[in-house]
Backbone as numpy.savetxt, mean C-alpha at the origin, in Angstrom:
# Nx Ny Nz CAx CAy CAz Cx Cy Cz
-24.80 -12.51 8.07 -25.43 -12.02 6.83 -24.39 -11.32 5.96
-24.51 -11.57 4.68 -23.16 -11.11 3.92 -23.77 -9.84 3.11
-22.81 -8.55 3.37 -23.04 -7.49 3.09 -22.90 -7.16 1.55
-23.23 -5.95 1.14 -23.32 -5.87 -0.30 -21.78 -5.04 -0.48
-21.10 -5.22 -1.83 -19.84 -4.52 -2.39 -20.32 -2.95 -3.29
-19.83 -1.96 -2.96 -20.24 -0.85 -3.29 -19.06 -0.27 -3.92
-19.44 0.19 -5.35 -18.46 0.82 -6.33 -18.00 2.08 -5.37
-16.70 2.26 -5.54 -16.13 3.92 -5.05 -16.90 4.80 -5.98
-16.75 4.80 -7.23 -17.50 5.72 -7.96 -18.49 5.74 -8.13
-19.62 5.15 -8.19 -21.33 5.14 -8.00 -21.85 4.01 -7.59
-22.24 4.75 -6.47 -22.69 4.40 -5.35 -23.66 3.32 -5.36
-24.36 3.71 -7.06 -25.56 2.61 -7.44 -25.22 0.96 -8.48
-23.62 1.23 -8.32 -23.35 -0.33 -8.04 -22.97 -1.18 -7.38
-23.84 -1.50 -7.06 -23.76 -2.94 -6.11 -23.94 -4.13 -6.23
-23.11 -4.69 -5.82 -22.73 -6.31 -6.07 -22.73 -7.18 -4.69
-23.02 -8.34 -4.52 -22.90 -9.55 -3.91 -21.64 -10.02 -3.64
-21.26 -10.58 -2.67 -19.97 -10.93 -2.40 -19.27 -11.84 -3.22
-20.04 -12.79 -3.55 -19.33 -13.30 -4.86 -19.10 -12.58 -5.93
-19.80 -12.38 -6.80 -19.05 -11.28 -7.58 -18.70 -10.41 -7.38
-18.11 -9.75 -6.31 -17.52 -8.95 -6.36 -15.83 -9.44 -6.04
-15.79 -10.84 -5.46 -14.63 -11.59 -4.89 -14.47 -12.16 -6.69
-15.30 -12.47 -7.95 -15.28 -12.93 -9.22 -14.45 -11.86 -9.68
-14.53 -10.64 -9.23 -14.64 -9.65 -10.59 -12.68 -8.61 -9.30
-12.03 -9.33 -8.20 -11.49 -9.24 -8.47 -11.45 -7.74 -7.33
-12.53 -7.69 -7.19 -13.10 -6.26 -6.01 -12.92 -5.24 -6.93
-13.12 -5.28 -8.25 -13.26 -3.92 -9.13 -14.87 -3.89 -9.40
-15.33 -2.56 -10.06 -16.68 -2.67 -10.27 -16.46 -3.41 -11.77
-17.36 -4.15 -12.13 -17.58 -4.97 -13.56 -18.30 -3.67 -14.53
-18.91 -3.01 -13.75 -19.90 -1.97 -14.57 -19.34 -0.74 -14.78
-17.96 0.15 -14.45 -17.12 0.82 -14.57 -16.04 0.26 -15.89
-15.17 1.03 -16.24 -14.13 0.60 -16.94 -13.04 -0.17 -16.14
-12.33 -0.92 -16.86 -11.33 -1.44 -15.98 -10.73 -0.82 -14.91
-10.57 -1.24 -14.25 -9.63 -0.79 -13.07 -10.33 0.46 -12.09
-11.21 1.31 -12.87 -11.68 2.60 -12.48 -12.48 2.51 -10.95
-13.32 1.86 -10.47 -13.63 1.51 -9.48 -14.00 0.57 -8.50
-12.94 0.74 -7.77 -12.40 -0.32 -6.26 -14.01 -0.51 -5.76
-13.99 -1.33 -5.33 -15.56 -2.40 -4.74 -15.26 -2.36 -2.89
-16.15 -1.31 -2.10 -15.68 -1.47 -0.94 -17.02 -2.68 -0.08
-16.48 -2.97 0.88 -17.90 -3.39 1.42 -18.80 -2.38 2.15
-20.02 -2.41 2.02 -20.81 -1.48 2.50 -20.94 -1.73 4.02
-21.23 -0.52 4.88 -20.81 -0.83 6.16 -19.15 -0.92 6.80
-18.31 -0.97 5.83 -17.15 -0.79 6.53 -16.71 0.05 7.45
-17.11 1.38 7.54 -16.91 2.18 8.17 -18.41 2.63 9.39
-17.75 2.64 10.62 -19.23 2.97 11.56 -19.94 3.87 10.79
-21.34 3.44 10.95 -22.75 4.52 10.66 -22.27 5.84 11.31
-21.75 6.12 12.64 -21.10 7.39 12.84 -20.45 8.10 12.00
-20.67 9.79 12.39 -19.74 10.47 11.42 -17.83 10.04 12.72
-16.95 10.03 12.03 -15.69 9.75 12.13 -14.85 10.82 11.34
-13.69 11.26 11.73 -12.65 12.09 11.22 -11.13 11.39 11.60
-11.26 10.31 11.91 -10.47 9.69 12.35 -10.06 8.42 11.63
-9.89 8.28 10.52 -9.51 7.19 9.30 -8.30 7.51 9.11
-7.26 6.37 9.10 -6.21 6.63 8.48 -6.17 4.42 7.09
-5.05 5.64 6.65 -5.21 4.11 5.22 -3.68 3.90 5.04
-3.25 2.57 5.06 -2.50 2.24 4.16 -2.70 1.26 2.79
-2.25 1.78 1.73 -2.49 1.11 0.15 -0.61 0.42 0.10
-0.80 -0.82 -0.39 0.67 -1.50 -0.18 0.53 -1.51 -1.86
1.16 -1.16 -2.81 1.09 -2.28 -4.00 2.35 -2.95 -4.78
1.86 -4.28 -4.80 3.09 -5.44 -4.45 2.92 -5.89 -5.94
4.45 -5.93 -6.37 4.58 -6.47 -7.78 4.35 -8.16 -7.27
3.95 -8.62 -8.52 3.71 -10.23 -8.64 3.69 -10.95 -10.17
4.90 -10.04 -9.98 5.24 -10.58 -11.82 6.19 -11.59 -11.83
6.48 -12.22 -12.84 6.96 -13.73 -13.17 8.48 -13.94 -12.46
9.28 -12.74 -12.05 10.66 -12.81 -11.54 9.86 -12.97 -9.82
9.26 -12.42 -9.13 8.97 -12.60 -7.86 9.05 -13.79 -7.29
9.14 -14.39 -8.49 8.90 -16.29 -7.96 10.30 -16.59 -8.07
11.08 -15.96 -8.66 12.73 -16.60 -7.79 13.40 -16.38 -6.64
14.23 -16.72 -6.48 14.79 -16.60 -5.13 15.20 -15.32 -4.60
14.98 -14.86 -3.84 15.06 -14.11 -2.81 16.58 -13.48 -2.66
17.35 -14.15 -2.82 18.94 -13.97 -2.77 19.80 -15.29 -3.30
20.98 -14.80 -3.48 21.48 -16.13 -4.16 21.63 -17.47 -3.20
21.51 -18.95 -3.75 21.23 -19.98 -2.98 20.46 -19.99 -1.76
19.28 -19.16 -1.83 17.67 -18.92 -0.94 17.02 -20.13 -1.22
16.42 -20.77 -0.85 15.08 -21.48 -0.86 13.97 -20.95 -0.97
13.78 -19.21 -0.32 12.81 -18.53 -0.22 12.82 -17.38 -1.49
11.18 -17.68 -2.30 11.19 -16.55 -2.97 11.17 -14.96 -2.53
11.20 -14.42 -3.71 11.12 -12.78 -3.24 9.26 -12.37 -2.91
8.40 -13.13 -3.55 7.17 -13.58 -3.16 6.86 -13.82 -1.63
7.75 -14.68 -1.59 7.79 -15.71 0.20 8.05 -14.15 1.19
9.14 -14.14 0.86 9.74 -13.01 1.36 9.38 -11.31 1.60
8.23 -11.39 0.75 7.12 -10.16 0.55 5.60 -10.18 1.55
5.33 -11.67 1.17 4.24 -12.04 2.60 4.58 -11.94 3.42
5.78 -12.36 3.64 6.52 -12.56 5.14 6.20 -11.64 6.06
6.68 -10.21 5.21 7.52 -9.42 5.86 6.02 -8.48 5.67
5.02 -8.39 4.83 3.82 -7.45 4.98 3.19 -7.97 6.05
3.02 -9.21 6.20 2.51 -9.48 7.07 2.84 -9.31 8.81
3.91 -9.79 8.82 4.89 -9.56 10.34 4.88 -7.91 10.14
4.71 -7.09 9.39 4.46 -5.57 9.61 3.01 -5.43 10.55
1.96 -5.86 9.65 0.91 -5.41 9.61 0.66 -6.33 11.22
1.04 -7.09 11.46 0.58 -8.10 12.80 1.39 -7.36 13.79
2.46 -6.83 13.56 2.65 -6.07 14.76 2.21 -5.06 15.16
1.20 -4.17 15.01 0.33 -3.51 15.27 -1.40 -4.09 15.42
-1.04 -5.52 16.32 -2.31 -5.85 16.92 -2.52 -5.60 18.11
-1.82 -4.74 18.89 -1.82 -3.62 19.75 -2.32 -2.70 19.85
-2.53 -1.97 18.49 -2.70 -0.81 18.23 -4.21 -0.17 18.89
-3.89 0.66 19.78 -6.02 0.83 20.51 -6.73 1.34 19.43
-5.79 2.11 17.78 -7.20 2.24 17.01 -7.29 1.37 15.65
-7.18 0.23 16.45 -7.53 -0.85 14.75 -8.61 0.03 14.06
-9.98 0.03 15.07 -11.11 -0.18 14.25 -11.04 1.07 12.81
-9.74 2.04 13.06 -9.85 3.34 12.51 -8.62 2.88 11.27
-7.98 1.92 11.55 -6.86 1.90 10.58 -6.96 0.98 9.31
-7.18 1.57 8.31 -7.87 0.64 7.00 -6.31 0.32 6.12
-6.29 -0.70 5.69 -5.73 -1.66 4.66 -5.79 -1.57 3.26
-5.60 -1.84 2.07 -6.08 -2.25 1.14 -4.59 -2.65 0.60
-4.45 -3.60 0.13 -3.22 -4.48 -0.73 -3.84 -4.45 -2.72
-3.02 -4.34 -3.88 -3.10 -4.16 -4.60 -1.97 -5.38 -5.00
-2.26 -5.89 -5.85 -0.88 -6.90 -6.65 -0.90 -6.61 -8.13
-0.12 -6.36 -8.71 -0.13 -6.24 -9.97 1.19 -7.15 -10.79
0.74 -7.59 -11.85 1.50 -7.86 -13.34 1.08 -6.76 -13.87
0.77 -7.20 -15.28 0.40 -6.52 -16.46 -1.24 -6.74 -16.51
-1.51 -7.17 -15.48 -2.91 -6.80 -14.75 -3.10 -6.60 -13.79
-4.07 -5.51 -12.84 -4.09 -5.40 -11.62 -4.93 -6.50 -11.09
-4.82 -6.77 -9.73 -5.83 -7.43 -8.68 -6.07 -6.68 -7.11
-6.74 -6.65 -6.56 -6.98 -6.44 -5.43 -6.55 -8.05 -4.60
-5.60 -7.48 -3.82 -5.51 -8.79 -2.83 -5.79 -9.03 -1.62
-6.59 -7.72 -1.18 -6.67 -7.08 0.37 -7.95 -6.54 -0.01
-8.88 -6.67 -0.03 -10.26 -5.22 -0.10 -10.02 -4.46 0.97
-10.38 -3.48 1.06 -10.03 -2.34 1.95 -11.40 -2.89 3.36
-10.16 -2.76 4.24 -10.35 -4.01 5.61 -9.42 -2.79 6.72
-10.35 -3.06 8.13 -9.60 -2.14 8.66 -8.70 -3.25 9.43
-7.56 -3.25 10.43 -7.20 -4.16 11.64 -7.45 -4.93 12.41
-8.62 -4.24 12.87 -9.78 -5.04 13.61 -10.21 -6.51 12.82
-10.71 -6.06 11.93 -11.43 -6.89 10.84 -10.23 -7.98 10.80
-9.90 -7.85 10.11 -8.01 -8.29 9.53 -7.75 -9.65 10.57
-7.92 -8.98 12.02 -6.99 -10.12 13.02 -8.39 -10.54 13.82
-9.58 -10.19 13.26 -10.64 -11.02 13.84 -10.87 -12.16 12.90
-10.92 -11.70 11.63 -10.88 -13.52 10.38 -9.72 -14.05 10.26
-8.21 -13.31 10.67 -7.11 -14.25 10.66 -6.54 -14.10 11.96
-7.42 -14.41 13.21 -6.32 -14.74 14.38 -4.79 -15.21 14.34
-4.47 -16.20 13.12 -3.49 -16.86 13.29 -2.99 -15.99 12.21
-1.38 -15.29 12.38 -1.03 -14.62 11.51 -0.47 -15.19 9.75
-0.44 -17.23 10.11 -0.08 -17.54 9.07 -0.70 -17.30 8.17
-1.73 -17.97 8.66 -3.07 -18.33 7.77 -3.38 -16.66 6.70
-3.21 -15.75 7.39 -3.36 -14.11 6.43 -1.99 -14.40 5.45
-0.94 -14.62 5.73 0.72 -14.73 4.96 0.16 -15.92 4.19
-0.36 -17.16 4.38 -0.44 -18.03 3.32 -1.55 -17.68 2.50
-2.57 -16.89 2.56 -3.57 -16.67 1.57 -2.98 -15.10 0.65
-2.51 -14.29 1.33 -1.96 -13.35 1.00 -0.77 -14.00 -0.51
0.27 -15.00 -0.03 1.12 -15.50 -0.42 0.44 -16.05 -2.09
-0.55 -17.24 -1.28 -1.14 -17.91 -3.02 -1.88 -16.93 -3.90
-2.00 -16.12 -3.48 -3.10 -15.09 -4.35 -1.70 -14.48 -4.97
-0.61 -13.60 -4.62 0.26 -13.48 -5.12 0.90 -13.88 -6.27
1.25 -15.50 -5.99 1.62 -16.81 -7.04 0.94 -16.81 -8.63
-0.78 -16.76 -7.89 -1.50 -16.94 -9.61 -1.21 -16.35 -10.58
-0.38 -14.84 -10.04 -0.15 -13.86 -11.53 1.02 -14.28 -11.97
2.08 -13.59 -11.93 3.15 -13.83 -12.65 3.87 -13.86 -14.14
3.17 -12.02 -14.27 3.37 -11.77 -15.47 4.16 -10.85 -16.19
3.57 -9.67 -17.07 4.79 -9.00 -17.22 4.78 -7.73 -15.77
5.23 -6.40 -16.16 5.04 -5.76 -14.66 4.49 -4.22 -15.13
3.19 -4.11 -15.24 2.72 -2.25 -15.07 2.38 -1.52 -13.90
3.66 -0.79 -13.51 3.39 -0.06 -12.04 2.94 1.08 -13.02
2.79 2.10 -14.12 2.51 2.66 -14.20 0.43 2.63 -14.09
0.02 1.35 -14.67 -1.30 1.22 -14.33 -1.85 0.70 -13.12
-0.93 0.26 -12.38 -1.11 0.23 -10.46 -1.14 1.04 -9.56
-0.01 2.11 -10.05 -0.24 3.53 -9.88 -1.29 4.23 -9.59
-2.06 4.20 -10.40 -2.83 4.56 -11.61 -4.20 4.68 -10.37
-4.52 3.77 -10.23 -5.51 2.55 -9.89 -5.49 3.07 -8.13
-3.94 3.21 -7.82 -3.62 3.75 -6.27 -4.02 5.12 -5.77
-3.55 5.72 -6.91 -4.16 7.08 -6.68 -5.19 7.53 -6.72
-5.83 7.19 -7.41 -7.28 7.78 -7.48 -8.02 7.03 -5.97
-7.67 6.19 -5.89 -8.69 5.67 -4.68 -8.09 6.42 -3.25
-6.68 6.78 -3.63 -6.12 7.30 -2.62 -6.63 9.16 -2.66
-6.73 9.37 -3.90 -7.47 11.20 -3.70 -8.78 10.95 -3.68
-9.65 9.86 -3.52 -11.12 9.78 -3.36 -11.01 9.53 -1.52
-10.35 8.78 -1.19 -10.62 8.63 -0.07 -10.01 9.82 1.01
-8.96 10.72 0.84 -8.44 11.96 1.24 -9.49 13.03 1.01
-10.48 13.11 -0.09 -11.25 14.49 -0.54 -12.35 13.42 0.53
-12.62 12.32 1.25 -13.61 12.52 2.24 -15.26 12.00 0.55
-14.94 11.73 -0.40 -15.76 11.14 -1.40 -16.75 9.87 -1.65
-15.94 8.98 -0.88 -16.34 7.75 -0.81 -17.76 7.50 -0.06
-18.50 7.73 -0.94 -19.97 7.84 -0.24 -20.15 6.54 0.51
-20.02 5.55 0.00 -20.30 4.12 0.56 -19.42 4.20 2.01
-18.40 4.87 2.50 -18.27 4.85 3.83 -18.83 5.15 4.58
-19.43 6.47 4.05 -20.41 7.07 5.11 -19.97 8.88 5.01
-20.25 8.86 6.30 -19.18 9.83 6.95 -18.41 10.15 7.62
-17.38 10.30 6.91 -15.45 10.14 7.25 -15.12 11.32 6.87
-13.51 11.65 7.43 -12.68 12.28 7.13 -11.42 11.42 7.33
-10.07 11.61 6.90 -9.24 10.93 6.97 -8.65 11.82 8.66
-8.25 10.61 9.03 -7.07 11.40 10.08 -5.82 12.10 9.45
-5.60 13.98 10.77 -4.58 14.29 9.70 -3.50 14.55 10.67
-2.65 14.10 10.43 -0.89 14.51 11.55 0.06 15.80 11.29
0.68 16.28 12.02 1.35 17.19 11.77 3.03 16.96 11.31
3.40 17.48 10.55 4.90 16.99 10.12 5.43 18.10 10.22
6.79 18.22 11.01 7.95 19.02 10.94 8.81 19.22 10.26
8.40 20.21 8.90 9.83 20.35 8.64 11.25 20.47 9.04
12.50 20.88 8.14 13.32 20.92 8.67 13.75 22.47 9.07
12.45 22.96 8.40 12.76 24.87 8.34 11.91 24.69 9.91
11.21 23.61 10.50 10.51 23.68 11.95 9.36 24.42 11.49
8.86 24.22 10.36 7.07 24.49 10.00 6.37 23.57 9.95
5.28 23.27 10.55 4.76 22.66 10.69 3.64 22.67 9.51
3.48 20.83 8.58 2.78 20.93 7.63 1.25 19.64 8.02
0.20 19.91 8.05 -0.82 19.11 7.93 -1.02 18.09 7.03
-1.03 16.65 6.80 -1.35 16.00 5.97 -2.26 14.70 6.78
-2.46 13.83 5.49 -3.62 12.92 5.87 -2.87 11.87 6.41
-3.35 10.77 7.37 -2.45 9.90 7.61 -2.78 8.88 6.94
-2.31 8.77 5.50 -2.44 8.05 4.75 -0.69 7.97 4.13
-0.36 6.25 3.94 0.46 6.37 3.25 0.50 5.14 1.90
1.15 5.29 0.58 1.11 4.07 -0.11 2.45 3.47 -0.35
2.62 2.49 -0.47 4.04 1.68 -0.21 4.35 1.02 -2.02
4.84 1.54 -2.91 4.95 0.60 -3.91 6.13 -0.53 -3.76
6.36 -1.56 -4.29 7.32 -2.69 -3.83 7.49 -3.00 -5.39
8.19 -3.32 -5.91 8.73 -3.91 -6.98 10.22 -4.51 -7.30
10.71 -5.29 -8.42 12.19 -5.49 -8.51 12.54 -5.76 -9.91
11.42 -4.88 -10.68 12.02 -4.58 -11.57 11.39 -3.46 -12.19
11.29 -3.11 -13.50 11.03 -1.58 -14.21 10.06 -1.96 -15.09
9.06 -0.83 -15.84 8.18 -0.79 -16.00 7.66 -2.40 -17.70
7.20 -2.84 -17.60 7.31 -3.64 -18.54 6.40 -4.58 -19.14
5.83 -4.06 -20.16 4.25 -4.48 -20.80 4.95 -4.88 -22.11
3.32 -5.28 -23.08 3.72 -5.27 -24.90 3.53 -3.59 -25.23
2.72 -2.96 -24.73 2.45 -1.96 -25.23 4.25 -0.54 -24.96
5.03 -0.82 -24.13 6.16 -0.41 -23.93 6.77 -0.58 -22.29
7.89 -0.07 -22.16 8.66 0.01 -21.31 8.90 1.33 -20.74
8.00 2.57 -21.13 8.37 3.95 -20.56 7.50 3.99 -18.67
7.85 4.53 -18.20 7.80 4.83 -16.75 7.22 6.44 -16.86
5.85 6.43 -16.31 5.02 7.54 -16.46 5.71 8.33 -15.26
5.44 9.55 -14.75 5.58 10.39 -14.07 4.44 9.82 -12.78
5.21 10.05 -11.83 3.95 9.26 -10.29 3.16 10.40 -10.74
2.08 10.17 -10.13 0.56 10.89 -10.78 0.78 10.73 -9.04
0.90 10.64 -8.26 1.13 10.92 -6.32 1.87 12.14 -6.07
2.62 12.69 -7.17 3.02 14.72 -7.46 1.82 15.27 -7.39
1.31 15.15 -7.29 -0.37 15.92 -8.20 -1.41 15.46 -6.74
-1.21 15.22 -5.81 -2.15 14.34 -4.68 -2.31 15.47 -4.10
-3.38 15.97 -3.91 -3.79 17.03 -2.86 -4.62 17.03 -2.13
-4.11 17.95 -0.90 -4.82 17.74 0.31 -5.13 19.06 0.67
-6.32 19.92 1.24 -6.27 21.28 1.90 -5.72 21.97 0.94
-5.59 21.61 -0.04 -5.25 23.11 -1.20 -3.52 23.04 -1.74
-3.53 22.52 -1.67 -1.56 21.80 -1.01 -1.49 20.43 -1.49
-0.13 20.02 -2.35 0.54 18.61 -2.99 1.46 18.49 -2.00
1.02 17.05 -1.47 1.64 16.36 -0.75 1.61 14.86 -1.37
2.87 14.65 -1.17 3.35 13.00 -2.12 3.81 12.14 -0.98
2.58 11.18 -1.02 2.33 10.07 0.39 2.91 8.26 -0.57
3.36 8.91 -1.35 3.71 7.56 -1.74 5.61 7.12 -1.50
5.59 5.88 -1.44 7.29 5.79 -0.60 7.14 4.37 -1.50
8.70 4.29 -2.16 9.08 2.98 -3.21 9.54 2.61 -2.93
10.11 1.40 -3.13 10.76 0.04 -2.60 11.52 -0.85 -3.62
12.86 -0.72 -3.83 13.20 -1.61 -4.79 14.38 -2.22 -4.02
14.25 -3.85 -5.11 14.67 -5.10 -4.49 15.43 -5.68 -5.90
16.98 -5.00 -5.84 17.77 -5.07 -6.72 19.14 -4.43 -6.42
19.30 -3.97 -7.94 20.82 -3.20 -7.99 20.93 -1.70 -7.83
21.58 -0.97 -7.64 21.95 0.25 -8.10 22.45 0.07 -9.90
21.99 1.14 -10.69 22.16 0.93 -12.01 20.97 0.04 -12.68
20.53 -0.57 -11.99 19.19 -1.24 -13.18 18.34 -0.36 -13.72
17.85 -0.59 -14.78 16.67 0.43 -15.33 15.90 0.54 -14.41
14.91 -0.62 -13.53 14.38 -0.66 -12.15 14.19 0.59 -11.32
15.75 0.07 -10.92 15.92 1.25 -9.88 16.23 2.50 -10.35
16.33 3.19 -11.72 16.33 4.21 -11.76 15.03 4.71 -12.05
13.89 4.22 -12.63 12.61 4.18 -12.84 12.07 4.51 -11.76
12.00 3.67 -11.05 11.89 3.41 -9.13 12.33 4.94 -8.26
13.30 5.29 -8.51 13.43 6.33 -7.78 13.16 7.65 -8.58
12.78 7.41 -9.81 12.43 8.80 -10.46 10.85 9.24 -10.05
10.50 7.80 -9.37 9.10 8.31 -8.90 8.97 8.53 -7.40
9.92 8.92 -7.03 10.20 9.69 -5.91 10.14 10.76 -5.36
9.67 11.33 -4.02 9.59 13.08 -3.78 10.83 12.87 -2.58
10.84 14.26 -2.11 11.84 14.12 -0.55 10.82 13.93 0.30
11.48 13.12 1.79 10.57 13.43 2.70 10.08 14.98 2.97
9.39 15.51 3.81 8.71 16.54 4.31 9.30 16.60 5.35
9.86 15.69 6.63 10.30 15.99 7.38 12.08 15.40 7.65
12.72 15.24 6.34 14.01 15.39 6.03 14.26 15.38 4.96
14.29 16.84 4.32 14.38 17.24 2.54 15.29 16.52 2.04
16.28 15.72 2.73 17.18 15.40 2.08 17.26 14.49 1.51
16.06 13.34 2.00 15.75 12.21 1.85 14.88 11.92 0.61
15.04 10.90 -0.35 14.38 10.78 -0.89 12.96 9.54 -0.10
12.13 9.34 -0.65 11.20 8.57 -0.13 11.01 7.58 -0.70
12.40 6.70 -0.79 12.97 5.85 -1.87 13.93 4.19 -1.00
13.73 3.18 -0.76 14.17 2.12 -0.28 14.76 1.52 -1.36
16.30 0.90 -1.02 16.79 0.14 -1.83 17.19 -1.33 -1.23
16.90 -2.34 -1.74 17.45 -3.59 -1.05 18.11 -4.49 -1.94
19.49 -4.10 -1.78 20.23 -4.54 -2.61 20.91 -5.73 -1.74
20.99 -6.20 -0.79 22.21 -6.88 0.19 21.01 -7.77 1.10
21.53 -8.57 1.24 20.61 -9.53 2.38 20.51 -9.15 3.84
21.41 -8.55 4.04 21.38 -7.76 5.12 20.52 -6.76 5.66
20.18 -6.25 4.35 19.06 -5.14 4.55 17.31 -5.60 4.78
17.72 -7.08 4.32 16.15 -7.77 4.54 15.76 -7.99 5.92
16.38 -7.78 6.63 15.37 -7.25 7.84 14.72 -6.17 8.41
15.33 -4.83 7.07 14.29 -3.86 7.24 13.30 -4.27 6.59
12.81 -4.96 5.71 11.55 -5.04 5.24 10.22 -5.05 6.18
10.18 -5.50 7.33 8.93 -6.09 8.15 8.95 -4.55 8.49
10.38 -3.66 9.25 10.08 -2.61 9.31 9.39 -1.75 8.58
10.26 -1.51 7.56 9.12 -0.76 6.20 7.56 -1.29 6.45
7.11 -2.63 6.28 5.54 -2.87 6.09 5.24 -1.98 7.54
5.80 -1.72 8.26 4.97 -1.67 9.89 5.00 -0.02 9.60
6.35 0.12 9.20 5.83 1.67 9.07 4.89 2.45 8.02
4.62 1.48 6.96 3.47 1.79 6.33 2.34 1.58 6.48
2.34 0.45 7.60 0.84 0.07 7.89 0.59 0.93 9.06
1.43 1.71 9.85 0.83 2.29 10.98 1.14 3.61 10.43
1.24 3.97 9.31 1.10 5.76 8.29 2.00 6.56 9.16
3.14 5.99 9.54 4.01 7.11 10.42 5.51 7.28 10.13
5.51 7.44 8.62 6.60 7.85 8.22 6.88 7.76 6.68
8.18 8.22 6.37 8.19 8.55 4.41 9.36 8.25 4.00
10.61 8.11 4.64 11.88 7.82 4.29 12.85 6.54 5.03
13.89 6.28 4.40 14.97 5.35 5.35 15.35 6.23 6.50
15.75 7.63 6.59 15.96 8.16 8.01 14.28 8.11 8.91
13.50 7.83 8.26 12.06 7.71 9.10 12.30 6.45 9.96
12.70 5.66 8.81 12.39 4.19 8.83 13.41 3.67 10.11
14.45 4.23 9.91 16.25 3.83 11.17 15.86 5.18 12.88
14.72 5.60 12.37 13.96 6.41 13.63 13.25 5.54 14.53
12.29 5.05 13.72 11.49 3.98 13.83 12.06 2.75 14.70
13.11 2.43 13.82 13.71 1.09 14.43 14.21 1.17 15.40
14.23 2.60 15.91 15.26 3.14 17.54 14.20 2.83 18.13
13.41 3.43 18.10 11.92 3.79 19.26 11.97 2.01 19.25
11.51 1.25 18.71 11.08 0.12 18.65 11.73 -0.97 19.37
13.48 -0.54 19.36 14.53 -1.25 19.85 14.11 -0.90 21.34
14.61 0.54 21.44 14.27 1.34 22.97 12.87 0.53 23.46
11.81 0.77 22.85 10.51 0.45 23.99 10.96 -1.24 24.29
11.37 -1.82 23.42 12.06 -3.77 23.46 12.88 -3.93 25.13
13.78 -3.05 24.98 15.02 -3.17 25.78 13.82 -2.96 27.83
C-alpha cells in the first residue's frame, strides 16, 4: 500500500506518491523550494532519540558532464555516483540502518531532490544491488545540467537540516536527533547532533540573476543554545579558481581540530580515491575535516589488515 508524502512545514499537506515523485518531493502548495515532502511513516510510531541524517548536495550543472580528469572516459557525474554510492553501501553493516536517514539534493539553477529522505535499511532493501541505486542516482543527475546555485541549495539544506535538529518535523513522529560528543583540542567536550551535510561542487556560484556567493546560512545552525556548523565542502578543481575560493569561504574549522578547515580539495587524480571515503564519512555522520577524513582511512585500513 503506498503511503502518503507529508510537507515538513504543514503537516496538512499531503500528497500521493505520484505527485509528490511529479513535483520533485517539494510541497507544490508551499513556495518553491520551502518544503521537503517526507513520506509519512518513515520514522517508527515509537518515540526514538536516536536519528542521525546525512544531507549530500551534489552539483549537476552542465560542466559535471565532462570528464573527470584529463583523457577520462568517466564523467565528474560518473565519478560522483560512483563514489556516493560505494560510501553509502559500505555501511550495509551498520546494526543501526533503521536509525540512519539519507536525503540527496542535486542542484543547477534549480533544485531537485534525488534521494527523499530514506533511512539504510530502506535504501538496501529496494536496491539490493548497489548498481542499480548508482545508475538511477546517476540518470537523475544527467537531466539537469545547468547553470549552478549553491547559494539556493544551501538554502533549501538548511532549513530542513534546523527543522529536523529542533526535533519539528511533525510528520516523523517522535524523534530526537542522535547527539555525539566531540573533543576539542582544549579536551572539552562539545555535544552536537549527528547530523552532517556534504556540499560537492566544481565550480562557483552561477545564475542570470548574479555570481555573488552568500554567506553559509550553516554559521547560524543551532543546537542546545549553541552554533555548530555541520556542513563540510568539497571542491573538484584548482587552487585559485573563483570556485574554490567561494567554496572555502563557506567554511568553519573542525571542532575537533581548530586547525582544520572543513573544506576538501580535489585537485589531482590521485586524490580521487578519497572521494568514496568522504561519502562514507558523511553518510555514517562521523566526522568534519581531511584530518577526520586520513583518521578514518587508518581505522578502516587497520580493521582491513
Amino acid at each position: 500500500m503506498s503511503k502518503n508524502w507529508i510537507c515538513v512545514n504543514d503537516s496538512q499537506h499531503v500528497f500521493d506518491a505520484q505527485t509528490a515523485a511529479s513535483n520533485g518531493y517539494f510541497c507544490p502548495t508551499c513556495a518553491y523550494g520551502e518544503g521537503i515532502l517526507v513520506e509519512g511513516g518513515s520514522v517508527t510510531s515509537q518515540a526514538t532519540s536516536d536519528l542521525g541524517l546525512c544531507i549530500m548536495v551534489l552539483d549537476c550543472s552542465g560542466s559535471m558532464n565532462d570528464a573527470a580528469f584529463q583523457n577520462s572516459p568517466i564523467s565528474k557525474n560518473e565519478l560522483v555516483a560512483r563514489s556516493v554510492t560505494a560510501g553509502i553501501y559500505s555501511l550495509i553493516g551498520n546494526s543501526s540502518k533503521e536509525f540512519a536517514y539519507m536525503l540527496i539534493i542535486g542542484f543547477d539553477h534549480e533544485i531537485d531532490i534525488l534521494l527523499p529522505f530514506t533511512n539504510l535499511e530502506t535504501i538496501f532493501r529496494d536496491y539490493p544491488e548497489s548498481k542499480v541505486f548508482e545508475q538511477e542516482l546517476l540518470s537523475k543527475m544527467k537531466v539537469k545540467g545547468g547553470a549552478t546555485d549553491i547559494n539556493e541549495a544551501l538554502k533549501i539544506a538548511f532549513n530542513f537540516t534546523q527543522q529536523f535538529i529542533n526535533s519539528s518535523i511533525s510528520s516523523l513522529g517522535n524523534y530526537a536527533p542522535r547527539v555525539q560528543s566531540v573533543m576539542d583540542n582544549n579536551f572539552e567536550l562539545h555535544n552536537i547532533p549527528n547530523v552532517r551535510v556534504l556540499l560537492f561542487t566544481d565550480g562557483g556560484q552561477y545564475t542570470t540573476s548574479g555570481e555573488r556567493i552568500l554567506p553559509s546560512p550553516f554559521k547560524d545552525l543551532s543546537f542546545d543554545g549553541k552554533n555548530f556548523d555541520l556542513l563540510m565542502s568539497a571542491y573538484y578543481g584548482e587552487v585559485g579558481e573563483k570556485g574554490y575560493s567561494q567554496l572555502l569561504s563557506l567554511s568553519s574549522k573542525c571542532p575537533s581540530h581548530f586547525d582544520t578547515d572543513q573544506f576538501f580539495l580535489f585537485d589531482d587524480p590521485k586524490k580521487v580515491a578519497n572521494l568514496k571515503g568522504l561519502f562514507r564519512m558523511a553518510s555514517g555522520a562521523s566526522g568534519f575535516c581531511p584530518k577526520c577524513l586520513e583518521e578514518a582511512n587508518t581505522v578502516t585500513t587497520d580493521n582491513r589488515q
